[in-house]
C-alpha positions as CSV (number, residue, x, y, z in Angstrom):
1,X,13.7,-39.9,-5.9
2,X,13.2,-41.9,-8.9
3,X,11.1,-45.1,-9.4
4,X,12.3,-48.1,-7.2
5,X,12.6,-51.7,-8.2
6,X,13.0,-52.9,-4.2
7,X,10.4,-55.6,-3.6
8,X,6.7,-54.4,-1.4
9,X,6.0,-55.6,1.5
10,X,3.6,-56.5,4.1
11,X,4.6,-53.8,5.9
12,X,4.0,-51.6,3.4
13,X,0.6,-51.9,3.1
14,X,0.6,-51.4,6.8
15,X,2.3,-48.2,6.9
16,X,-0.1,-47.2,3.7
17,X,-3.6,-48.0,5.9
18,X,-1.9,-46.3,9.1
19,X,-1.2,-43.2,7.5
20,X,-4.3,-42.8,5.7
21,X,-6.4,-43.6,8.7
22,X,-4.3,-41.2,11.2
23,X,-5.6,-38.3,8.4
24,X,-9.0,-39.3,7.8
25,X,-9.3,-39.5,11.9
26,X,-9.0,-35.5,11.4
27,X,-12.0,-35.3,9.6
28,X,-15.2,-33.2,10.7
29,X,-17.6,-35.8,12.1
30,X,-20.1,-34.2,9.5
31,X,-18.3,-34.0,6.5
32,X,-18.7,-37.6,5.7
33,X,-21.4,-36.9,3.0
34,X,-19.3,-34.9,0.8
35,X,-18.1,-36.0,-2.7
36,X,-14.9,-37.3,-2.8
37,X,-12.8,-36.0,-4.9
38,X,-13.9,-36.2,-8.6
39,X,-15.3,-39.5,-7.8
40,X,-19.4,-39.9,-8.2
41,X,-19.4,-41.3,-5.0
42,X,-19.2,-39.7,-1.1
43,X,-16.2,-40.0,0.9
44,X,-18.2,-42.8,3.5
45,X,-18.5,-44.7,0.1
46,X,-15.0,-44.6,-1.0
47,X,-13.9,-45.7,2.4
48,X,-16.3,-48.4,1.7
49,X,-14.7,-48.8,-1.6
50,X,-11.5,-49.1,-0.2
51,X,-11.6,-51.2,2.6
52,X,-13.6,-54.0,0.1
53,X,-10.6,-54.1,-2.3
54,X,-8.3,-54.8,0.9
55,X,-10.2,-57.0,1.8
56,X,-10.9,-58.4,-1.5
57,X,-7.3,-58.8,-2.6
58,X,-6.8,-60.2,0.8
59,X,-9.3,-63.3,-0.1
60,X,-8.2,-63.6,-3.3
61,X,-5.0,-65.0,-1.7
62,X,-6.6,-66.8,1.3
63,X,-8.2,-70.0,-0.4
64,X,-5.8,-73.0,-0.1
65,X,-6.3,-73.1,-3.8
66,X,-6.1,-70.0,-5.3
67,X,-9.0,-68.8,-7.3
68,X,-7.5,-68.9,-11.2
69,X,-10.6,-67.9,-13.4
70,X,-12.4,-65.4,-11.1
71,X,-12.9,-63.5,-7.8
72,X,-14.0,-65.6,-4.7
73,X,-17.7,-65.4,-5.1
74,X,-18.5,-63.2,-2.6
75,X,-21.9,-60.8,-2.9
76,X,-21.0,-57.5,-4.7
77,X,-23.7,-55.0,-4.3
78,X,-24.3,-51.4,-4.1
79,X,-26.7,-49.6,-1.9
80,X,-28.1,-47.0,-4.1
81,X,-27.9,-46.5,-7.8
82,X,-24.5,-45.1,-8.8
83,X,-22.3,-46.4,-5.8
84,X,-19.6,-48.5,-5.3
85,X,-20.8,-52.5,-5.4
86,X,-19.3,-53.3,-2.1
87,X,-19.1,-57.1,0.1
88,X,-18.1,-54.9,2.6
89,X,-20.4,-52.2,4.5
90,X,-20.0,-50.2,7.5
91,X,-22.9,-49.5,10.0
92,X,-23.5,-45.9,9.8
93,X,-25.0,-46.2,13.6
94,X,-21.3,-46.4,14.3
95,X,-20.3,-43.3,12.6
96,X,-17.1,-42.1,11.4
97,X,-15.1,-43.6,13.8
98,X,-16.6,-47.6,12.7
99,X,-16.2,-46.8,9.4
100,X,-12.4,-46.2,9.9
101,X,-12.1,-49.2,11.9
102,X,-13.5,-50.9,9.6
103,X,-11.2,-49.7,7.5
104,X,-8.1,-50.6,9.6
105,X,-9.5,-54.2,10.2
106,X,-9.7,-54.9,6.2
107,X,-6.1,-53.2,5.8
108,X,-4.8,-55.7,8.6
109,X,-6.2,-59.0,6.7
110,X,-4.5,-57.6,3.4
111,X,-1.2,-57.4,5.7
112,X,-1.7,-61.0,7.8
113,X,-2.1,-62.9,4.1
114,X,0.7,-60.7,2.5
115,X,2.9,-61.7,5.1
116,X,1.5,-66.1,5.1
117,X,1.1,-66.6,1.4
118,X,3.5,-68.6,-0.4
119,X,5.6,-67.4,-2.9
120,X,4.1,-69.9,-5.6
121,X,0.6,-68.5,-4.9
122,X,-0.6,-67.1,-7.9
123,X,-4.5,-65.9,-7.9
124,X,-6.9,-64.2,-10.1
125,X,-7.3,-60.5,-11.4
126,X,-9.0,-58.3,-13.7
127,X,-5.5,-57.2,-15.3
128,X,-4.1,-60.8,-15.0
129,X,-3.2,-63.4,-12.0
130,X,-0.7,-61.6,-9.1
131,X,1.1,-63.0,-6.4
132,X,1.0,-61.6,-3.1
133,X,3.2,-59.0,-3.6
134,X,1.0,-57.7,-6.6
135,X,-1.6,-57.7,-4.6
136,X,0.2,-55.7,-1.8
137,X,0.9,-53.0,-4.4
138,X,-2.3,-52.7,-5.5
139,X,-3.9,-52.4,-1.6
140,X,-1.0,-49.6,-1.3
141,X,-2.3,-47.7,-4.7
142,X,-5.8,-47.8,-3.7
143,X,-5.1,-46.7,-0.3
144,X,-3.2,-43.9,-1.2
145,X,-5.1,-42.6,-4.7
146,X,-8.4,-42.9,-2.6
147,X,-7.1,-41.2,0.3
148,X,-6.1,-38.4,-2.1
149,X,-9.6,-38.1,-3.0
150,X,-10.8,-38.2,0.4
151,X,-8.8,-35.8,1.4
152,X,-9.8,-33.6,-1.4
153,X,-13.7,-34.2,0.1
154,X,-13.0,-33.6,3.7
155,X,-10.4,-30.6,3.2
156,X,-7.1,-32.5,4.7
157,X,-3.7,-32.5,3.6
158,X,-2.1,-35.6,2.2
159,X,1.2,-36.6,0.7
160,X,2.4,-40.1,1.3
161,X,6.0,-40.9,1.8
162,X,7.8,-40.8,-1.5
163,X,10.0,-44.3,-1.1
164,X,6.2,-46.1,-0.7
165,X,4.8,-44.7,-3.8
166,X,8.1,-45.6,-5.7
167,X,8.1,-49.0,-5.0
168,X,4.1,-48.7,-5.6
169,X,4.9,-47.3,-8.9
170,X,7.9,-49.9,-9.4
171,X,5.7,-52.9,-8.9
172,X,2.9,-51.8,-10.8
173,X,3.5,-48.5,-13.2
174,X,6.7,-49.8,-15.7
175,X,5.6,-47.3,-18.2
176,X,5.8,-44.5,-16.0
177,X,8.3,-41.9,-16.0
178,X,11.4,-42.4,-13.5
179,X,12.8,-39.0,-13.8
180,X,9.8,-37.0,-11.7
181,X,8.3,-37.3,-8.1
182,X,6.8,-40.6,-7.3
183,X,3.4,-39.3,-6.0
184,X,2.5,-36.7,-8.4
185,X,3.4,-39.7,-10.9
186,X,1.1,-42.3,-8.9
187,X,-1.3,-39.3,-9.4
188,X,-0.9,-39.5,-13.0
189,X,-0.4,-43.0,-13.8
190,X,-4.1,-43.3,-11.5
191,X,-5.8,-40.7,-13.8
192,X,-5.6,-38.0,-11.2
193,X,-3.0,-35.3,-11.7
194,X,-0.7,-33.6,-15.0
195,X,3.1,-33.9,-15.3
196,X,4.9,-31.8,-17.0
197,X,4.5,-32.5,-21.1
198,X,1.7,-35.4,-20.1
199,X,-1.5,-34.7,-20.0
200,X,-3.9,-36.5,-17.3
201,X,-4.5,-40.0,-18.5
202,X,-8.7,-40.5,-19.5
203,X,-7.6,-44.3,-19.0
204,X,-5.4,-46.1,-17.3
205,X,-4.7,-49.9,-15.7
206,X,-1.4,-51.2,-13.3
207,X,0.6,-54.6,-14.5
208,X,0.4,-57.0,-11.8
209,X,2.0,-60.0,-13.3
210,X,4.9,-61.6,-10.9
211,X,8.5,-60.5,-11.5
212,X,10.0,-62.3,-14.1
């Protein structure tokens, strides 16, 4: 399957976040600690991580006027020197099973203003203003690149479904290779994996401008 140019949807991201919290469910209850990955940070962090930018790119769209210059001034911070700055924590009293919910309730607001935002909406990132659909894609690559390093952590297989990470790759990637497998591509367009004749990216960004 090569890259796709068919348009991501809402229900993308929702099959992304459903799939990556049905693994992580099968984690040991007292692995959580563990590094994920060849992140610096431990797999209850990247979860933290992760849910935040769903629910980040989520309020980025949700304003009735779309933030142009900046994120939605929410309070970024990170609970120990090193980890991710997060608006979004998960009470460790509720263990691993909070944490995912958490997880699945940040994934579901990404999906609800996917699915309401206007066409015309246009709102601030790092890499340039997205619409929704940008934003979609990007909740799908984090999802499934971070899952790929929490399942490294926690010892769990993971391979997402390769018509998600072409159209991931499609909406995001347009310098990346359309003649190999979409995720070990998304692999190495995010910095994480080798393809044949490339070697692994030591930088790398995704283009979320609006389709012409």
């Amino acid at each position: 399957m090569t890259i796709s140019d068919d348009a991501v949807t809402a229900d993308d991201v929702e099959l992304a976040v459903r799939l990556a919290v049905s693994v992580l469910r099968k984690a040991p209850p007292d692995a959580w600690d563990a590094m994920a990955g060849s992140l610096e940070w431990t797999c209850w962090e990247t979860v933290e991580h992760l849910s935040d930018d769903l629910f980040a790119y989520a309020a980025q769209l949700a304003p009735q006027a779309a933030p142009a210059d900046g994120d939605v001034p929410f309070v970024w911070e990170s609970r120990r020197p090193g980890g991710p700055a997060n608006a979004v924590h998960a009470d460790r009293e509720a263990g691993p099973d909070g944490l995912l919910r958490v997880l699945d309730a940040c994934g579901g607001l990404l999906v609800a203003m996917v699915r309401t935002a206007s066409p015309d909406v246009r709102a601030h990132h790092v890499y340039g203003a997205s619409d929704a659909e940008g934003f979609a894609a990007m909740g799908i690559v984090e999802t499934l690149v971070h899952t790929h390093d929490l399942a490294e952590g926690l010892g769990l297989p993971w391979e997402p479904p390769a018509d998600l990470c072409s159209r991931a790759l499609g909406r995001l990637f347009p310098d990346a290779p359309r003649d190999t497998d979409p995720w070990p591509t998304l692999l190495w367009a995010t910095g994480r994996g080798e393809l044949p004749g490339r070697p692994r990216l030591t930088s790398w960004r995704w283009y979320g401008a609006p389709r012409a």
